[in-house]
C-alpha positions as CSV (number, residue, x, y, z in Angstrom):
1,X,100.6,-6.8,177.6
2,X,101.9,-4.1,175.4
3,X,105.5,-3.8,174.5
4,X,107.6,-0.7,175.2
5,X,108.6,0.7,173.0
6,X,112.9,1.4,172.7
7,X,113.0,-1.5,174.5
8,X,117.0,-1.7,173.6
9,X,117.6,1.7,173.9
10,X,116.5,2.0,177.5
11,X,118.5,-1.3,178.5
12,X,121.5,0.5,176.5
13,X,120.8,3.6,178.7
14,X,120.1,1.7,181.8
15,X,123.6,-0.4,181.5
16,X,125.4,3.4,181.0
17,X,123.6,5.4,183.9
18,X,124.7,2.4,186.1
19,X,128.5,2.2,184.7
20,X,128.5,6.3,185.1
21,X,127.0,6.4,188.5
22,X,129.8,3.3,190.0
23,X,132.7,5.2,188.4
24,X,131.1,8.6,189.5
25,X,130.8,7.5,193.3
26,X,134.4,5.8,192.7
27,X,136.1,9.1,191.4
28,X,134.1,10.9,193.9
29,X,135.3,8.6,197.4
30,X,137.8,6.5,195.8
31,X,139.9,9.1,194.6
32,X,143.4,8.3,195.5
33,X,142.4,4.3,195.5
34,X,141.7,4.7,191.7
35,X,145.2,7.1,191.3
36,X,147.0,3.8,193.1
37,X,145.7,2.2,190.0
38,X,147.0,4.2,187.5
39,X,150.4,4.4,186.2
40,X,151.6,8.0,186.4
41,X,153.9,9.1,183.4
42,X,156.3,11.9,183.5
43,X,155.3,15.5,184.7
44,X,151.6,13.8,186.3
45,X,151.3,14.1,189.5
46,X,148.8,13.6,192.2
47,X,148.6,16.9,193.6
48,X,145.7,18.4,195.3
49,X,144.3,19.8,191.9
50,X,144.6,16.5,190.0
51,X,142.2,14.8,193.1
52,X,139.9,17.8,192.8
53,X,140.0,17.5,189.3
54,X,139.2,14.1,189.5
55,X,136.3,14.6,192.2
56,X,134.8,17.2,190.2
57,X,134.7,14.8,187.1
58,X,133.1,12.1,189.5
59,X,130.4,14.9,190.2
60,X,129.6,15.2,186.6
61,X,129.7,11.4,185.8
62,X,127.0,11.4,188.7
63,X,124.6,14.1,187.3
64,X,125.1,12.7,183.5
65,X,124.3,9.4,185.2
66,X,121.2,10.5,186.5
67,X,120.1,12.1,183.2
68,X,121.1,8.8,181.4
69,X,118.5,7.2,183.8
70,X,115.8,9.7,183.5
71,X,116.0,9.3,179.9
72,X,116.1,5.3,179.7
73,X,112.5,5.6,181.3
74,X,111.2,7.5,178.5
75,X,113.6,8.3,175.3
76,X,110.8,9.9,173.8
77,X,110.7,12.5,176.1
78,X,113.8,12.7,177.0
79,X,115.7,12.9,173.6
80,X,118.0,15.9,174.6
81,X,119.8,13.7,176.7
82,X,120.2,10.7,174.3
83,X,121.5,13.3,171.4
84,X,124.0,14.7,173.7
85,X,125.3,11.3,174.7
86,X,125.7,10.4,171.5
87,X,127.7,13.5,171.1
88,X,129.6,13.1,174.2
89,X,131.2,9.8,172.4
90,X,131.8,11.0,169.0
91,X,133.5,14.1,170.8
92,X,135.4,12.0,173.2
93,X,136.2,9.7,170.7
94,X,137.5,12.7,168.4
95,X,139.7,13.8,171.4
96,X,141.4,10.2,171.7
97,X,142.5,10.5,168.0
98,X,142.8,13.9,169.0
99,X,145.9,12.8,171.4
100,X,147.0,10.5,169.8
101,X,148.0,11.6,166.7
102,X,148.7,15.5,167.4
103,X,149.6,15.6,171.3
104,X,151.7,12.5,170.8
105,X,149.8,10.5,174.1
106,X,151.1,7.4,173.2
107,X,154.4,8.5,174.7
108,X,152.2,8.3,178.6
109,X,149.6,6.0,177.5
110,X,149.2,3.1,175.1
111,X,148.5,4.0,171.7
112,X,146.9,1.2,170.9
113,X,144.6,1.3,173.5
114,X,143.4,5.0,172.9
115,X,142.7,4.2,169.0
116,X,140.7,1.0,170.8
117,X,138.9,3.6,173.2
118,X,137.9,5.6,170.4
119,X,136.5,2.7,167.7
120,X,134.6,1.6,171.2
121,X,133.4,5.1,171.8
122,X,132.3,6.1,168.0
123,X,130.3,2.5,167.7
124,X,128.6,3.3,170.5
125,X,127.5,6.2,169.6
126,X,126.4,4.9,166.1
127,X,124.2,2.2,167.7
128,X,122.8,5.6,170.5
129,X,122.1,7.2,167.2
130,X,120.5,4.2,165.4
131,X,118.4,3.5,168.8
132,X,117.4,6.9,169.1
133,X,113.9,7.8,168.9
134,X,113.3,9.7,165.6
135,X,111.0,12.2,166.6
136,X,110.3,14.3,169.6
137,X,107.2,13.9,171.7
138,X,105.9,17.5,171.0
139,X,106.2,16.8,167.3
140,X,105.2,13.2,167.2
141,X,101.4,14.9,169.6
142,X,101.4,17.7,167.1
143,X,101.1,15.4,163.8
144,X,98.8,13.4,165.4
145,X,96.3,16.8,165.8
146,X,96.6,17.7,162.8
């Protein structure tokens, strides 16, 4: 039995596709459940843009989880996908500090808990980038030809 290879990265991927799909279909039907659950600060409100908003981010979590999945069956060939995750957290990560320090968001959310959001989000993507396959399928078929 042969082993597959980036066996960790595809159960990292799998674990993600599944957490982006069940929050996707959430934000997508669950809409004003998930608002119930949130603590509105001043000037947010639930109006009809903030639950399209929100529906339209649940349509993206469920395309990007798809992707994620597609890519945890082979990394190799699907290393697009794993770069822009990995780019997706450092970004997200960068807009949490972002807030934080610049936008003042500690004054509607926890500061603490966005500086925690972001360590979270930029080790994350430092074990995605350590996972990641280091060459592309094209490339890795066109050394071996020559």
């Amino acid at each position: 039995m042969a082993t597959r290879p980036y066996r960790a990265l595809r159960v990292l991927l799998y674990v993600i596709a599944a957490l982006e799909g069940l929050v996707g279909i959430l934000l997508l039907f669950a809409t004003n459940w998930i608002l119930a659950l949130v603590p509105l600060g001043p000037g947010i409100f639930a109006a009809v843009e903030t639950l399209l908003l929100l529906k339209a981010i649940g349509i993206v979590m469920l395309a990007l989880a798809y992707l994620l999945y597609a890519a945890a069956r082979d990394p190799v060939r699907y290393i697009a996908v794993v770069d822009a995750l990995a780019f997706i957290l450092i970004a997200a990560a960068a807009i949490n500090l972002y807030a934080v320090v610049a936008l003042h968001a500690g004054d509607l959310y926890p500061g603490p808990y966005l500086i925690a959001r972001a360590v979270v989000q930029l080790l994350l993507a430092i074990v995605v980038i350590a996972l990641r396959p280091k060459v592309a399928q094209g490339a890795a078929s066109e050394t071996v030809a020559s």
